[in-house]
RODREN-911281 format. One record per atom (N, C-alpha, C): atom name; x, y, z; chain; residue in one letter. Coordinates in Angstrom, 2 decimals, decimal comma. Example, Ala and Ser with C-alpha at 12.3 -4.5 7.8 and 13.67 -1.06 7.14 Angstrom:
> atom / east / north / up / chain / res
> N / 13,19 / -5,69 / 7,80 / A / A
> CA / 12,30 / -4,50 / 7,80 / A / A
> C / 13,20 / -3,30 / 7,80 / A / A
> N / 12,85 / -2,25 / 7,08 / A / S
> CA / 13,67 / -1,06 / 7,14 / A / S
> C / 12,90 / 0,03 / 7,87 / A / S
***
This chain:
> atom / east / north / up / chain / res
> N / 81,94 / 101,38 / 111,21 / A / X
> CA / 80,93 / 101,14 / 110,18 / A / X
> C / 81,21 / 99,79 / 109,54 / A / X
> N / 80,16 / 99,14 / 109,25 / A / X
> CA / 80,21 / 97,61 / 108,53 / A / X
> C / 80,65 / 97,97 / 107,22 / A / X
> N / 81,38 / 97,04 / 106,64 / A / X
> CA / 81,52 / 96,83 / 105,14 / A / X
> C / 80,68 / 97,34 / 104,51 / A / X
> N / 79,54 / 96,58 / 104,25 / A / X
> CA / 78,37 / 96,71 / 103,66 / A / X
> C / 77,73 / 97,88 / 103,47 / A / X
> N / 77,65 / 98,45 / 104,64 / A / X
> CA / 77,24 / 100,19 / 104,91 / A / X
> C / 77,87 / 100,85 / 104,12 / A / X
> N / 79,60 / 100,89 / 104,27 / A / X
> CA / 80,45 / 101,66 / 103,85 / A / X
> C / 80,06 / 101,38 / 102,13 / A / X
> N / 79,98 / 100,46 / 101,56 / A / X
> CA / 80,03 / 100,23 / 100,28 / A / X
> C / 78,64 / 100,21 / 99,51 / A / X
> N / 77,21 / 100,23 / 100,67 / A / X
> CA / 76,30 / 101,06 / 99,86 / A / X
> C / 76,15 / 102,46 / 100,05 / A / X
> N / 76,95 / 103,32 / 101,47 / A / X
> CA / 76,86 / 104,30 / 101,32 / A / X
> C / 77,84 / 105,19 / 100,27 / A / X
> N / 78,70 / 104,74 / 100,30 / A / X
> CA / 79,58 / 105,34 / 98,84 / A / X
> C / 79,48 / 104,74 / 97,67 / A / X
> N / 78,02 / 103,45 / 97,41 / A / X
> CA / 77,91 / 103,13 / 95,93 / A / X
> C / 79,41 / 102,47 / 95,48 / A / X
> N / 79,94 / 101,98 / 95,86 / A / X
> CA / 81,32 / 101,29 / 96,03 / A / X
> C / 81,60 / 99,89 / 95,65 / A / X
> N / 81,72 / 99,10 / 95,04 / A / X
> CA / 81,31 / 97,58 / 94,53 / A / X
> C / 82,64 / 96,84 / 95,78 / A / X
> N / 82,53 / 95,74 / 96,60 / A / X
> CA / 83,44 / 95,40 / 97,55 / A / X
> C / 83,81 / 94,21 / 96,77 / A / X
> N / 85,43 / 94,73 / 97,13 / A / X
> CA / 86,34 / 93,59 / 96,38 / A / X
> C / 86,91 / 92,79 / 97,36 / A / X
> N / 86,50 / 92,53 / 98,09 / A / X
> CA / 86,85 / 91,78 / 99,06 / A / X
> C / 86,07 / 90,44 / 99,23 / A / X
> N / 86,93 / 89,08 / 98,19 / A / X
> CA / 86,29 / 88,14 / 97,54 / A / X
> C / 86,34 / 87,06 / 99,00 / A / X
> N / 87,06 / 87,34 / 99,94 / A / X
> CA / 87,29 / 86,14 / 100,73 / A / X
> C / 85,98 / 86,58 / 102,41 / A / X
> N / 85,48 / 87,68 / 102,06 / A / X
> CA / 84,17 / 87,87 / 102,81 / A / X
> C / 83,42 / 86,98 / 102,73 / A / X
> N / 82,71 / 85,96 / 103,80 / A / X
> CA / 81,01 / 85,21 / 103,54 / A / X
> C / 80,10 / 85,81 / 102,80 / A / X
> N / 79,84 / 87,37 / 102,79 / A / X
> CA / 78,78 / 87,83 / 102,16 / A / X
> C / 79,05 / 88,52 / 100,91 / A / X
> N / 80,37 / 88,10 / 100,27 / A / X
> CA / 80,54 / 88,38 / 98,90 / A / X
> C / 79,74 / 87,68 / 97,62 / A / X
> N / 79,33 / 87,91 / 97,15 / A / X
> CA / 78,58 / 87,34 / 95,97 / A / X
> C / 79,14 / 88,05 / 94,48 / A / X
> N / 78,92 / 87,70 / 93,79 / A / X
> CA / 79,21 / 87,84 / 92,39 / A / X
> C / 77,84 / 88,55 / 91,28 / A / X
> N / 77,64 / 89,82 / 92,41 / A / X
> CA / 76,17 / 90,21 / 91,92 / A / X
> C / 76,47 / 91,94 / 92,01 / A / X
> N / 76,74 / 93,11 / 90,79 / A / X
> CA / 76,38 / 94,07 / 90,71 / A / X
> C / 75,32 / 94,76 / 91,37 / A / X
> N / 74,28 / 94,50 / 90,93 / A / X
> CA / 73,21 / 94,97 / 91,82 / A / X
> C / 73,19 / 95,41 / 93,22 / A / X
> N / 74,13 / 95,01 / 93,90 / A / X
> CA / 74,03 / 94,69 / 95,18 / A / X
> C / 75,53 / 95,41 / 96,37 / A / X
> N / 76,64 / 95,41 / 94,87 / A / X
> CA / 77,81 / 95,96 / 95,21 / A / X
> C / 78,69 / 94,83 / 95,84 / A / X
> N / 78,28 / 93,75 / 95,57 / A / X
> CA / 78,69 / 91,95 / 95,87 / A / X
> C / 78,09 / 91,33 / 97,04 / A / X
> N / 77,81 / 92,41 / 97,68 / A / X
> CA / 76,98 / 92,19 / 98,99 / A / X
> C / 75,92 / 91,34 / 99,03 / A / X
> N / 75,89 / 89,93 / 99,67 / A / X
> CA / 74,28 / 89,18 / 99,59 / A / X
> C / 73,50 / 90,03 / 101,08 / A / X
> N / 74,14 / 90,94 / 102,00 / A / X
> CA / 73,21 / 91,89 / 102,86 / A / X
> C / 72,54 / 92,85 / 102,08 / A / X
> N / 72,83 / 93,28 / 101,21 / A / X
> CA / 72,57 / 94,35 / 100,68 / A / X
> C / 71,72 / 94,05 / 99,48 / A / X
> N / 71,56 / 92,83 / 98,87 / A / X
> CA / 69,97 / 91,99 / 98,32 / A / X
> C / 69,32 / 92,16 / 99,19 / A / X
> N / 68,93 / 92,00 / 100,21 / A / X
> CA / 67,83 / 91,25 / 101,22 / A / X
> C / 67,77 / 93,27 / 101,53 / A / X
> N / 68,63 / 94,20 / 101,41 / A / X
> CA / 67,69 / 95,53 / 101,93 / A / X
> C / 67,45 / 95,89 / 100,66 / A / X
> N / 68,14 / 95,48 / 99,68 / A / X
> CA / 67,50 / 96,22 / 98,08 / A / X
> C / 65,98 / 95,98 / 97,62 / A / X
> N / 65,29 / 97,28 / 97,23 / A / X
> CA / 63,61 / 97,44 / 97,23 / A / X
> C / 63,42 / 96,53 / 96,41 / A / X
> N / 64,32 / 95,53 / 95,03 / A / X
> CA / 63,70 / 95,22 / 93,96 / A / X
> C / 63,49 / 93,56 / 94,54 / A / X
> N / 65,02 / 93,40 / 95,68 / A / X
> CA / 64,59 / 91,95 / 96,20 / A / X
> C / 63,70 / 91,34 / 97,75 / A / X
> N / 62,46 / 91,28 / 97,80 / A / X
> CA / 61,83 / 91,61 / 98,71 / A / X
> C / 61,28 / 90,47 / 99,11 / A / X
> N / 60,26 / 90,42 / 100,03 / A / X
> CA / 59,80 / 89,02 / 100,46 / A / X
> C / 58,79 / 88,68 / 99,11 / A / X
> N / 58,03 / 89,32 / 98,84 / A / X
> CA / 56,68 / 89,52 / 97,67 / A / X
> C / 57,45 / 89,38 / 96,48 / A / X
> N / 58,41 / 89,58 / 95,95 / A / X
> CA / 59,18 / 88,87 / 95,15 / A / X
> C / 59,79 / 88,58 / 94,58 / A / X
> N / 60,35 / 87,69 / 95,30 / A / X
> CA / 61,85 / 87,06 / 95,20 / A / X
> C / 61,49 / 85,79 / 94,74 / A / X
> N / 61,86 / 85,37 / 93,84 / A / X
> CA / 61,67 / 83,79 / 93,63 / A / X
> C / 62,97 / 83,18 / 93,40 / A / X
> N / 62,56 / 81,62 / 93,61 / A / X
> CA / 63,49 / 80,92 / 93,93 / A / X
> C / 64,69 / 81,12 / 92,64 / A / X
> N / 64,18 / 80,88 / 91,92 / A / X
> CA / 64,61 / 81,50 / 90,42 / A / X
> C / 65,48 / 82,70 / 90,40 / A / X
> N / 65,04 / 83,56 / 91,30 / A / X
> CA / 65,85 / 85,13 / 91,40 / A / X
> C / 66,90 / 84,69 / 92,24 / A / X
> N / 66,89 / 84,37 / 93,34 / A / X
> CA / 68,09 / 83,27 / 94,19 / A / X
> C / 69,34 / 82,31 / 93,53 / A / X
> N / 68,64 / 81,75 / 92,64 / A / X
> CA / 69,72 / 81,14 / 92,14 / A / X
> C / 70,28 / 81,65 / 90,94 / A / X
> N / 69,80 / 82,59 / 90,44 / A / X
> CA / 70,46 / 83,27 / 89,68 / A / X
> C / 71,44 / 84,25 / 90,10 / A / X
> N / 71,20 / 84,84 / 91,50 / A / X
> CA / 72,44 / 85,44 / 92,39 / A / X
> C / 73,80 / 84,65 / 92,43 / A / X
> N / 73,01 / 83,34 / 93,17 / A / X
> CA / 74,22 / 82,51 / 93,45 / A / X
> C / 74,49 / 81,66 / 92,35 / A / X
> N / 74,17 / 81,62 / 91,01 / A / X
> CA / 74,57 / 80,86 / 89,84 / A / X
> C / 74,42 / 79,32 / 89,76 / A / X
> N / 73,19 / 78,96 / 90,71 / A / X
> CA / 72,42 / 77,82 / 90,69 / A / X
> C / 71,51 / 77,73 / 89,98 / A / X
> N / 70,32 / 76,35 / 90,46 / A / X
> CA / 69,25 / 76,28 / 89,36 / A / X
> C / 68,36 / 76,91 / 90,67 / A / X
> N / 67,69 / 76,92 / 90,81 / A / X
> CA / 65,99 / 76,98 / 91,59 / A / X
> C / 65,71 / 75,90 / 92,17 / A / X
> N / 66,16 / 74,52 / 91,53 / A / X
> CA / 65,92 / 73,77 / 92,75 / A / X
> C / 66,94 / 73,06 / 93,63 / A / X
> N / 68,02 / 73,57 / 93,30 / A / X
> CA / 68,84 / 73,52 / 94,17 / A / X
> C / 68,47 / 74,76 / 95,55 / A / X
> N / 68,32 / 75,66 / 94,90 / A / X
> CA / 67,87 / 76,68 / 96,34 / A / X
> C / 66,76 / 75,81 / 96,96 / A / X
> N / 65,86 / 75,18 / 96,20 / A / X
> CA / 64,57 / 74,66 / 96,64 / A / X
> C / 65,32 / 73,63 / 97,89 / A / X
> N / 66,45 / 72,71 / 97,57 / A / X
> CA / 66,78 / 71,77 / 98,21 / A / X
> C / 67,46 / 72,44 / 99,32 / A / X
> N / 68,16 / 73,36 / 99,48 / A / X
> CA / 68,76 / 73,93 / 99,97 / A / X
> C / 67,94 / 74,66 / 101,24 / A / X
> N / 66,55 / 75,28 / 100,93 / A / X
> CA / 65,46 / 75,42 / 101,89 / A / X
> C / 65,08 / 74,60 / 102,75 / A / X
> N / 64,72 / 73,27 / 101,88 / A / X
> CA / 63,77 / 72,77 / 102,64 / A / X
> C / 64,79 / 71,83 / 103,48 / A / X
> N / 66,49 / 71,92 / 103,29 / A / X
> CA / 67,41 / 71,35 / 104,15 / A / X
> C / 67,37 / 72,55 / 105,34 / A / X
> N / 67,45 / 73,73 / 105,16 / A / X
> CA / 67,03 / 74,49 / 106,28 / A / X
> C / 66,19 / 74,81 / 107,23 / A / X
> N / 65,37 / 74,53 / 106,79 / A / X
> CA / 63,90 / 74,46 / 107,13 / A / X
> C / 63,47 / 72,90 / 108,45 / A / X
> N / 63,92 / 71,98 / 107,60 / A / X
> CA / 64,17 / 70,80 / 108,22 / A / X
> C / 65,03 / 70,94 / 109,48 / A / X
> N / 66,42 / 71,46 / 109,39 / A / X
> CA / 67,57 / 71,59 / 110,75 / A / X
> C / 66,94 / 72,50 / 111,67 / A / X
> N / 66,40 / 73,67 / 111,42 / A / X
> CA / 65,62 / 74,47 / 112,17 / A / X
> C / 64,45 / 73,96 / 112,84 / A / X
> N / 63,15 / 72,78 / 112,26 / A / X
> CA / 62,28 / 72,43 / 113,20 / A / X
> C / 63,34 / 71,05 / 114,14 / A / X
> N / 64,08 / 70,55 / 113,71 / A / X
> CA / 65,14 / 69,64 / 114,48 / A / X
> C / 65,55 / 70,11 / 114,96 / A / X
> N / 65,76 / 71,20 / 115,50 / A / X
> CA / 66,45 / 72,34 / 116,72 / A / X
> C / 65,67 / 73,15 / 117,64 / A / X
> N / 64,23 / 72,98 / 117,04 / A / X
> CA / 63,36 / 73,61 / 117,97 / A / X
> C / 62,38 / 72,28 / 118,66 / A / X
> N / 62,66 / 71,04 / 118,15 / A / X
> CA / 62,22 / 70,06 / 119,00 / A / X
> C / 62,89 / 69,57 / 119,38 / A / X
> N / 63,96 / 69,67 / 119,72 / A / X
> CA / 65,28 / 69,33 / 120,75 / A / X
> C / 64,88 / 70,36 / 121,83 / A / X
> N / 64,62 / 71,57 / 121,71 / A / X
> CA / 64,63 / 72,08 / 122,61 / A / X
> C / 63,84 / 72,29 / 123,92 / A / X
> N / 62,54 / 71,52 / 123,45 / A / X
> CA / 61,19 / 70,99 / 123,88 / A / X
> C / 61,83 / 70,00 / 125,01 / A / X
***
């Protein structure tokens, strides 16, 4: 069983700070997997605002942070062309 599983199926907060998907977010049990299945954070809405308040940024840093993703991803699909 994954981390994540184990620690939303027993409601369990994971202290395990040196994980990638640790975050510093109750809600979630530190888990940033376990935002993205939680009903309250959804595609309809999530704002950028709600994002960086997870990760203790502003909004447009997530903003910059997108549209740097967004950017490497169409640069990787026209390479591939």
């Amino acid at each position: 069983m994954k981390c994540f599983n184990y620690n939303k199926n027993n409601n369990k907060d994971c202290d395990n700070r040196g994980c990638r998907y640790w975050i510093d977010c109750k809600n979630s049990n530190n888990c940033c997997i376990l935002i993205l299945k939680n009903k309250d954070y959804n595609e309809d809405k999530t704002t950028l605002q709600d994002i960086g308040d997870i990760f203790k940024v502003t909004r447009m840093r997530i903003c910059q942070i997108e549209k740097n993703a967004i950017k490497k991803l169409r640069d990787k699909l026209s390479s591939l062309n």
